[in-house]
C-alpha positions in Angstrom: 0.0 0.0 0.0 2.8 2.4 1.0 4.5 1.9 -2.4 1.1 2.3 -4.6 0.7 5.8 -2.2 4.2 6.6 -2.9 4.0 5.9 -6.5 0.4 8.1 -7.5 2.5 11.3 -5.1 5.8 11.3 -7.5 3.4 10.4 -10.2 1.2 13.9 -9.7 4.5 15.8 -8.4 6.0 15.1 -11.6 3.1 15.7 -13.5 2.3 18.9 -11.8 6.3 20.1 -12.0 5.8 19.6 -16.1 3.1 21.8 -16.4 4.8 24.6 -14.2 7.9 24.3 -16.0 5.8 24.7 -19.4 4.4 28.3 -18.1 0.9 27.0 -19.0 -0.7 27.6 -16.3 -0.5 30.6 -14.5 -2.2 32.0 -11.5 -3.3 35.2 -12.6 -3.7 33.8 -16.2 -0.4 36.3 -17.3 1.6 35.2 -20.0 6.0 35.4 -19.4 8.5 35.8 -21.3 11.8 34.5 -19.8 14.6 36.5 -21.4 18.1 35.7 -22.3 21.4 37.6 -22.7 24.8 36.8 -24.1 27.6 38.2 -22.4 29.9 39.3 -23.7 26.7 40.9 -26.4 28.1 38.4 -29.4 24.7 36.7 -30.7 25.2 34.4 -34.3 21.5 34.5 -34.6 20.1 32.4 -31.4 23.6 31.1 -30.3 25.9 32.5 -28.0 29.2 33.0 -28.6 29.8 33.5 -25.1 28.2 33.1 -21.5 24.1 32.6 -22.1 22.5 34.3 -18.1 18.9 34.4 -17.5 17.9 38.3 -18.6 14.9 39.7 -17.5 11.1 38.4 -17.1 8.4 40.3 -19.1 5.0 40.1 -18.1 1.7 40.7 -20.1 -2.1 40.6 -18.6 -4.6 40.8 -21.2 -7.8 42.0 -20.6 -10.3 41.0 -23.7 -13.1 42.9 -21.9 -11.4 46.5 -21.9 -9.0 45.6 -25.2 -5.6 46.1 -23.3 -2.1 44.9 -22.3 -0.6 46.0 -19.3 3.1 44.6 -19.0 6.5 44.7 -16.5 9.4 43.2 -16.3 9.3 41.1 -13.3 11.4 42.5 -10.1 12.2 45.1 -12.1 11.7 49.2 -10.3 10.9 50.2 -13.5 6.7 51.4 -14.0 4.5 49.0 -16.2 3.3 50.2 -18.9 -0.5 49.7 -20.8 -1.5 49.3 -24.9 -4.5 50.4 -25.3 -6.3 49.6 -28.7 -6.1 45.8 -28.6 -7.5 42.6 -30.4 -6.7 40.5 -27.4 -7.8 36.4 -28.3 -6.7 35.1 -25.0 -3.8 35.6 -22.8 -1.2 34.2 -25.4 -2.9 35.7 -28.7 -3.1 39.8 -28.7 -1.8 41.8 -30.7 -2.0 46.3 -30.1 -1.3 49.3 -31.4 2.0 50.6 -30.3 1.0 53.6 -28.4 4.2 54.3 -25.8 7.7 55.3 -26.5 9.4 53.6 -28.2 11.6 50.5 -26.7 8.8 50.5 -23.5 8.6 46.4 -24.2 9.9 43.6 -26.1 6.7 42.9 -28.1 3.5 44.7 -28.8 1.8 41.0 -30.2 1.7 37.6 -28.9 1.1 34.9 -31.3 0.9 31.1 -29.5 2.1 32.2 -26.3 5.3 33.9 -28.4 6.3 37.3 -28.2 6.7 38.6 -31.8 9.3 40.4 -33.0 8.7 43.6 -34.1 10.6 44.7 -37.4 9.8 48.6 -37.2 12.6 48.5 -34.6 10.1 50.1 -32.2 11.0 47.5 -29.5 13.1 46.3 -27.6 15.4 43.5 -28.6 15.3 40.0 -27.0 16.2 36.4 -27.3 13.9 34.5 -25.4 14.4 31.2 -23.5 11.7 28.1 -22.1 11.1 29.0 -18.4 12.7 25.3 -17.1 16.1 26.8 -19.2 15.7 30.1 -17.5 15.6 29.2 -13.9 18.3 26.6 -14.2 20.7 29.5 -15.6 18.9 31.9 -13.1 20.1 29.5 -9.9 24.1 29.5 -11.7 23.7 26.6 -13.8 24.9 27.8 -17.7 24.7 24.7 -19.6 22.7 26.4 -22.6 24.2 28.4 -25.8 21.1 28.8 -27.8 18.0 30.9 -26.9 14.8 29.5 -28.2 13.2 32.6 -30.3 
């Protein structure tokens, strides 16, 4: 009996530490974007040519009902920031109108829970990383040389 217990705990442990490490389920329904820098700045498209550390966390909350995005950057003093004039889908399809200065966030659209890239130049830039990858090089573990978008 205490093996078949043992057993369905790890079971649902594991189960539950795949779906936090997949950043599909979140509490507030927010979707992240782990970031990724290259130090010394030498990027060959999504690889590395030096030390890949976790960068910063950008947050977005969409709100269908009012057609907005208000975003931060997780732990971060600087103030979040709102786009107004949104198609907003769900928490990881939106896209807005850029309405704030320019480089205020890494993405004004999200298209399958990825931040897109926006080629006006009127964000700014990022290499982004799965969340699993982020916190392992966020606790000192840099095994990685290759951000995922």
């Amino acid at each position: 009996m205490f093996k078949k217990v043992l057993f369905g705990a790890l079971f649902f442990a594991s189960l539950a530490l795949l779906i936090w490490a997949s950043d599909r389920v979140t509490f507030q329904g927010e979707r992240t974007v782990f970031t990724v820098d290259c130090v010394p700045d030498i990027w060959q498209g999504l690889r590395c040519t030096g030390k890949l550390v976790a960068g910063d966390r950008y947050r977005y909350r969409s709100l269908k009902a009012r057609r907005e995005v208000i975003f931060w950057i997780a732990g971060s003093p600087e103030p979040s920031g709102k786009y107004t004039n949104c198609i907003v889908k769900d928490r990881g399809n939106w896209s807005c109108t850029a309405s704030l200065e320019k480089g205020a966030s890494i993405t004004h659209e999200m298209e399958n829970d990825r931040a897109v890239r926006d080629a006006s130049g009127n964000t700014r830039p990022f290499h982004a990383i799965a969340k699993w990858k982020w916190w392992l090089m966020h606790v000192g573990l840099h095994v990685f040389h290759e951000a995922s978008y």
